[in-house]
N, C-alpha and C positions, 0 to 999 in steps of 0.2 A: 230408608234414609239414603243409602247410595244410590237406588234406581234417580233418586235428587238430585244428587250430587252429580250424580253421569248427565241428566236431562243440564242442567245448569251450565255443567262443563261445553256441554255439545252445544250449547244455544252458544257460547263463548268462542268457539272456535268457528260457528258458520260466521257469526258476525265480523268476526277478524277475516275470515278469506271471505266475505263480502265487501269488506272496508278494504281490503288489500286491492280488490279490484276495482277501488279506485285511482289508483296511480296513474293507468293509462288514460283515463282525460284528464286526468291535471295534464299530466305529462305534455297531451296533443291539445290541451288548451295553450300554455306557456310558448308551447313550440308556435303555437298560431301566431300570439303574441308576438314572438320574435321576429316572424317572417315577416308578417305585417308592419313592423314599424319600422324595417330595414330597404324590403320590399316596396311598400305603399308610400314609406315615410312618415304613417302614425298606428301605432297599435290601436285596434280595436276596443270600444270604452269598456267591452264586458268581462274581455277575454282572462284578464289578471283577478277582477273581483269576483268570477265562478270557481277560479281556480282557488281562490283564496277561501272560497266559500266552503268548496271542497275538502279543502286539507284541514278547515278549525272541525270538520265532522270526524277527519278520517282521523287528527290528530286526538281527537279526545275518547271514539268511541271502541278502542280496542284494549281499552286497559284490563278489560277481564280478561282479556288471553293473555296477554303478558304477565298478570298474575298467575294463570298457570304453567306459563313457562318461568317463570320466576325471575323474568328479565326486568325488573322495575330497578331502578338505582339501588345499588347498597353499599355500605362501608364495608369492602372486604378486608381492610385490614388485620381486624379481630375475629369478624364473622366467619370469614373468609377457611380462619382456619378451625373453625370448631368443629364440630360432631354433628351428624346430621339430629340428633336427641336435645345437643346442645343449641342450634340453630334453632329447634320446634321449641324451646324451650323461652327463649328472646324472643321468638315470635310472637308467641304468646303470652308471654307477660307484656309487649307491646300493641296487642293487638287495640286494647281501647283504642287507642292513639287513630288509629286505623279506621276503626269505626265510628269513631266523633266526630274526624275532618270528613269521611260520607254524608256522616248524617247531616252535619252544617252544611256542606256542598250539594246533597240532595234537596234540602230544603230549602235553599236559595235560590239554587240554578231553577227548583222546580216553579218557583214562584216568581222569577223574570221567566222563564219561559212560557207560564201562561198570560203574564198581561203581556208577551209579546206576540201570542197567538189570537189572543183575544183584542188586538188591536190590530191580526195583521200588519207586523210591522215591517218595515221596509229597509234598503241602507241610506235613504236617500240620496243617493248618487245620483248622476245624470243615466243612469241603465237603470238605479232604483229596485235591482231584485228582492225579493219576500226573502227576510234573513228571519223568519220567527220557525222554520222548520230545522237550522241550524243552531238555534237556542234549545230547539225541545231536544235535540242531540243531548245534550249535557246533561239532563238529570236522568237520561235514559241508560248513560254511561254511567253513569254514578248507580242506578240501580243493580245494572249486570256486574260492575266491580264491587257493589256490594254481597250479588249474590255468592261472586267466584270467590270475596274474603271470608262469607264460612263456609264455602265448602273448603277451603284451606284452614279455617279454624279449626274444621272439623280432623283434614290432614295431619295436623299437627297434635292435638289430641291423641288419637291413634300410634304417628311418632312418637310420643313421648309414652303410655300404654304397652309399647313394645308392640303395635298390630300391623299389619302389613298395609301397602297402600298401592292402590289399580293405578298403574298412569295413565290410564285412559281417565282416568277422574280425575286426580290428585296434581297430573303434571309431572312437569321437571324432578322434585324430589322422590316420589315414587320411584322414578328412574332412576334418579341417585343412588336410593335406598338398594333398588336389585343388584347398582353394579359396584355394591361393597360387601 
């Protein structure tokens, strides 16, 4: 089970420092942008909607790392100050929650993504790029954040068991857990 949970984790952290390395062509599309239409006097019709194309991949597809760094939003007001037993513990009585917005978002994104693959679809803009490989992003995301929610299911299980937990697998609280 944790050679799993290691495999899962590790697939989650190449994809995030593959998505990271997208920054620099957005970064030198935008700038093309810029120079172009200050330079030329019109920006290039492509250069904002790659970059745009860019960032709804990069923005949606790294959530499984951020689940294991545990940087997703939270209410630290209460959370903030509990237990790390006490945290696994909310965790896990919330986890449905977690896994039904997946499971609805999986199943939806998966099902625009295929009639937009299956139609080759387009933006129809005047550049007109294939936007149906940015669609099939989203339920691919939604998969690897579902995978990286039970391997954190499983985390938290363990936390609460009293077991110890790898940060090479488990993330942030792992780490928490050694430096208490």
């Amino acid at each position: 089970m944790l050679k799993i949970a290691r495999a899962i984790t590790l697939v989650n952290v190449w994809v995030a420092w593959l998505t990271a390395s997208l920054i620099a062509p957005m970064f030198l599309l935008l700038l093309a942008e810029v120079i172009t239409r200050y330079v030329v006097g019109s920006a290039a019709i492509w250069t904002a909607e790659l970059a745009q194309l860019i960032f709804g991949v990069y923005a949606v597809i790294a959530g499984g790392y951020l689940l294991i760094e545990r940087a997703h939003v939270n209410v630290d007001i209460v959370y903030g100050k509990l237990s790390r037993v006490q945290k696994a513990k909310i965790d896990l009585a919330t986890s449905f929650l977690f896994f039904l917005f997946l499971g609805v978002l999986i199943w939806q994104a998966a099902d625009m993504a295929w009639e937009s693959a299956a139609s080759l679809e387009t933006s129809y803009s005047i550049w007109n790029p294939h936007i149906w490989p940015v669609k099939l992003a989203i339920p691919i995301a939604g998969v690897l954040l579902l995978l990286q929610g039970l391997v954190r299911l499983v985390s938290d299980i363990r936390t609460i068991n009293g077991l110890d937990n790898d940060p090479e697998i488990f993330g942030k609280q792992a780490d928490d857990q050694s430096s208490h």
